[in-house]
C-alpha positions in Angstrom: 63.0 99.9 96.8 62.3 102.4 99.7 60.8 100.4 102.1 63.3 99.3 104.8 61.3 96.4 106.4 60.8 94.5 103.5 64.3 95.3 101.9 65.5 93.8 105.4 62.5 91.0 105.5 63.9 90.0 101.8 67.6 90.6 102.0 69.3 89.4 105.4 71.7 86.7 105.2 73.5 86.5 108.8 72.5 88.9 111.7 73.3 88.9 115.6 73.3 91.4 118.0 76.7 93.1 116.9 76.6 92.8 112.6 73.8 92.4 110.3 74.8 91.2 107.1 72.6 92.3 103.9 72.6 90.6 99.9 72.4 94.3 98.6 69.9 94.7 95.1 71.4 95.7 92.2 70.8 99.7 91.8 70.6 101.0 95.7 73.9 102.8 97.3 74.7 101.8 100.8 75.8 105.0 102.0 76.3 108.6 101.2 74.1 109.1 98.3 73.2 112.8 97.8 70.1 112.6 95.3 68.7 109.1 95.9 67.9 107.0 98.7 70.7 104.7 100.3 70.7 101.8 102.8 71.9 104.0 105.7 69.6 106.5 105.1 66.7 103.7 104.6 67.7 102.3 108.4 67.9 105.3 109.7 64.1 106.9 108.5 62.9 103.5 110.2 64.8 104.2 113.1 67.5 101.5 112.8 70.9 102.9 112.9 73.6 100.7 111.3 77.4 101.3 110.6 78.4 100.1 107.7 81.8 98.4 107.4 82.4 98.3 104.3 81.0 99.4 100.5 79.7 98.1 97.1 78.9 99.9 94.3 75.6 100.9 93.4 76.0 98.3 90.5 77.2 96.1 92.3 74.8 93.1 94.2 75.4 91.0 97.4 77.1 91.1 100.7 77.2 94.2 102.3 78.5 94.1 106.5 77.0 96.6 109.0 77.8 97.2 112.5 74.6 97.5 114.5 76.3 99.4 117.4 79.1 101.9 117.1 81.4 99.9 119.5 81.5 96.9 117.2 82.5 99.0 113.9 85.8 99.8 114.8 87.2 96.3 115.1 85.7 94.9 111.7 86.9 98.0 109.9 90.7 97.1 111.3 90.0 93.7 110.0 89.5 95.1 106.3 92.7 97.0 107.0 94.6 94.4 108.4 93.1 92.5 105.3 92.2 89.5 107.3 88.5 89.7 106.0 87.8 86.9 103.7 86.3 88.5 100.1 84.9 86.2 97.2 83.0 88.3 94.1 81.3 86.5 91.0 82.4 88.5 87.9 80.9 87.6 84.6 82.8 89.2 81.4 81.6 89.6 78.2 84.5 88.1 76.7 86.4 84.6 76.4 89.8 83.1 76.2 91.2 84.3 80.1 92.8 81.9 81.6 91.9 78.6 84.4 94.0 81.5 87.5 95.0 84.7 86.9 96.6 87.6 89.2 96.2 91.0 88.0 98.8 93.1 89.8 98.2 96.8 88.3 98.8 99.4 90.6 95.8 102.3 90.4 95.1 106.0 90.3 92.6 108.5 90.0 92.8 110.1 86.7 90.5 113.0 85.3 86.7 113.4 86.4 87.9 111.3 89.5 87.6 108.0 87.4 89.5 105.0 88.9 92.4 103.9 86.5 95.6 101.8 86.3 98.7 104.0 87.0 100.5 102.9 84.0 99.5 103.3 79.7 98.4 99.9 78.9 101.0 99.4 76.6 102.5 98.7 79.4 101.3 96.2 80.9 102.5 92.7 80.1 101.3 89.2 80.6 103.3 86.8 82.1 101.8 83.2 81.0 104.1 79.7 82.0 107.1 80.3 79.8 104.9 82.7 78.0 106.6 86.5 78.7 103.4 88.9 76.2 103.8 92.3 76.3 100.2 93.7 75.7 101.7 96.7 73.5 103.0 94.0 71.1 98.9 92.3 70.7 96.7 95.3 70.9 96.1 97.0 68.0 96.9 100.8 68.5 93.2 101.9 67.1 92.2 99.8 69.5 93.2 101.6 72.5 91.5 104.8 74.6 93.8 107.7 75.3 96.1 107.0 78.1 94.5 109.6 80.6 91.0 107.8 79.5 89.5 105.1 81.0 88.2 102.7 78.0 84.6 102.8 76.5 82.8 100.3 75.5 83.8 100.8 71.9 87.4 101.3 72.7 88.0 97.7 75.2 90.0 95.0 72.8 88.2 91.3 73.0 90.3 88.6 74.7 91.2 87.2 71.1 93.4 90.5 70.5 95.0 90.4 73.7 96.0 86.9 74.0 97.0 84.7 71.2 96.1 81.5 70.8 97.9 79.3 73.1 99.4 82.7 74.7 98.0 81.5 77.5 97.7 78.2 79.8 96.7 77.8 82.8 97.4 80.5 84.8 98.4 84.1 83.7 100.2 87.5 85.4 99.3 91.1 84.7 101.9 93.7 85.3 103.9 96.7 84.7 107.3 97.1 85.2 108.1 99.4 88.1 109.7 101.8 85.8 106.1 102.2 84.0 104.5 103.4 86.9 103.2 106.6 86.7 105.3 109.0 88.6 102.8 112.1 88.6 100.0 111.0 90.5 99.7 108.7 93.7 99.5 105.4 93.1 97.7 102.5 94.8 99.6 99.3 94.8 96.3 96.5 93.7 96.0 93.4 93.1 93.0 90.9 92.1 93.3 87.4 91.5 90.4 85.1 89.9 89.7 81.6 89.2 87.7 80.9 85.7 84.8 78.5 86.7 82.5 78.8 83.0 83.1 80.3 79.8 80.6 80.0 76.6 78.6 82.3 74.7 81.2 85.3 74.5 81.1 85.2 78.2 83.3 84.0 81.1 82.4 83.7 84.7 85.1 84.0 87.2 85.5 84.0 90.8 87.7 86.8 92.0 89.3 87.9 95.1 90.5 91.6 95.7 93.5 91.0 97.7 93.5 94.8 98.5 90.5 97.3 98.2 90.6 99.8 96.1 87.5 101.3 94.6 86.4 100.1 91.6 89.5 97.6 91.8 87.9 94.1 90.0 85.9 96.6 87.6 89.0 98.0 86.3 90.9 95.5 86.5 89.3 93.4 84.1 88.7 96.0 82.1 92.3 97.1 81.7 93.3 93.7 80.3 90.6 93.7 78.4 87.7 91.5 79.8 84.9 94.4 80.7 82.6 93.2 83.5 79.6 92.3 81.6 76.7 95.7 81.9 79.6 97.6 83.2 78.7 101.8 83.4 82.4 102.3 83.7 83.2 100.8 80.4 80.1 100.2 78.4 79.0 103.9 77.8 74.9 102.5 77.0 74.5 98.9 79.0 71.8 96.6 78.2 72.0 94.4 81.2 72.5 94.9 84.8 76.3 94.9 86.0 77.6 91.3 86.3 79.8 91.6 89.5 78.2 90.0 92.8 79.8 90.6 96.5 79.5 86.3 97.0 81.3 85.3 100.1 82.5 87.1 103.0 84.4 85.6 105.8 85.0 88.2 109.3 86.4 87.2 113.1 83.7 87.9 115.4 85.1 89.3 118.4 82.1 89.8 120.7 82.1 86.0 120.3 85.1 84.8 121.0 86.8 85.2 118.0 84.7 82.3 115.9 85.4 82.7 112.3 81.5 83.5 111.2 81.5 83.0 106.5 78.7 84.2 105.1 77.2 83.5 101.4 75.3 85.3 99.0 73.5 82.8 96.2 73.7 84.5 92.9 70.3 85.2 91.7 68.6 83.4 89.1 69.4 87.2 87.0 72.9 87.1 87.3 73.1 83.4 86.2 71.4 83.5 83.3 74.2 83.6 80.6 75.1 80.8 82.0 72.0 79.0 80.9 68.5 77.9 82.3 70.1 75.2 84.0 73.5 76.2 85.2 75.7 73.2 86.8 74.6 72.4 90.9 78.3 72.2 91.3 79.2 75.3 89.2 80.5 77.2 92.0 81.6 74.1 94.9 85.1 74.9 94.3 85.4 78.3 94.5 84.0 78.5 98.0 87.3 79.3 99.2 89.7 82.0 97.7 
């Protein structure tokens, strides 16, 4: 996966002559990587210099934005600050039982070895279902849970049968922390995710989810946290057997340099990623999710 023109060739989605929009492979960086390759750096040896505007994870697959000139960077990165961009990811757990919506409001930190991590003990956090008030330290079992300066291994995550009780939860759900449980220590990052389910069977869910803010890492941990790991996860599954199951989908950005048009752009998920859900997933499977 070194060779720039066919990585281009393969992988372009939407280009003009300000952004040029990529469906990242699973297993590249797209910037910054000190002892591998990287998009940027790919560009660059081929001597196409791009900006990028934004970042996946290495893990991660699909949309990635670049600036092709340095004058148009500046406005798009304002419009992921100003958090006007439009962001749709395809998360696929390896768990079942979360609910239709959810909102996962769980503010993060960086704990030890840098790793990404709610800034509460997750004991803490509770799950607010309609007339439905769980506290998740009441429906984990204590064994069950890493160390509270630890982000969870594989071994350590509870299954979405021990965190939510049957008929605990209906159609939508809210994960929080109370103020007062916020970890004082550190700096915090106030984050929050929300998701639509749109399949579950097999031990495995498939959700669509929005990062209203972006934090590093934020869907990964999130899910993790309450207990549905991304499926292949690194973070959380300490030997993976699959590729990581979260895909950048949809991406929605104001193009300035042309008048302002809305421009939405769409990754397919691969025939890969979609195989839990069967050799013959549903044509309408992801219709309604289109739009956060």
């Amino acid at each position: 996966m070194t060779d720039w023109g066919g990585i281009r060739r393969a992988h372009t989605i939407y280009e003009d002559d300000a952004v040029l929009a990529l469906d990242k492979p699973v297993g590249i960086s797209v910037m910054g990587e000190r002892h591998d390759t990287d998009l940027v750096r790919l560009a660059a040896e081929a001597g196409e210099e791009l900006f990028p505007v934004h970042r996946i994870d290495k893990v991660t697959s699909g949309i990635v934005l670049f600036a092709r000139e340095l004058r148009f960077h500046g406005d798009l990165t304002r419009q992921f600050q100003r958090r006007t961009i439009g962001k749709r990811y395809l998360a696929l757990t390896r768990t079942r039982g979360l609910p239709a919506a959810g909102t996962i409001d769980l503010p993060l930190s960086v704990g030890r070895k840098s790793r990404v991590r709610v800034a509460a003990n997750r004991a803490d956090i509770t799950l607010l279902a309609p007339g439905d008030l769980l506290a998740s330290g009441d429906l984990l079992a204590s064994g069950d849970l890493a160390a509270s300066g630890d982000l969870a291994a594989s071994g350590d995550l509870v299954g979405a049968g021990d965190l939510v009780g049957a008929g605990g939860v209906t159609d939508e759900g809210h994960w929080s922390v109370p103020p007062e449980a916020v970890f004082g220590h550190v700096r915090t990052y106030p984050s929050v995710t929300t998701f639509v389910r749109l399949w579950e069977g097999g031990g495995h869910t498939l959700l669509a989810a929005t990062p209203q803010t972006g934090r590093r890492h934020q869907i990964r941990v999130h899910l993790a946290w309450i207990g549905h790991p991304i499926a292949g996860d690194p973070l959380f599954d300490k030997a993976p057997a699959t590729r990581t199951f979260l895909h950048s989908w949809r991406l929605a950005f104001d193009a300035a340099w042309a008048g302002g048009a809305r421009v939405e752009v769409e990754a397919p998920p691969d025939a890969d990623f979609l195989a839990p859900v069967g050799d013959r997933p549903p044509a309408d499977l992801l219709d309604d999710a289109r739009h956060p």
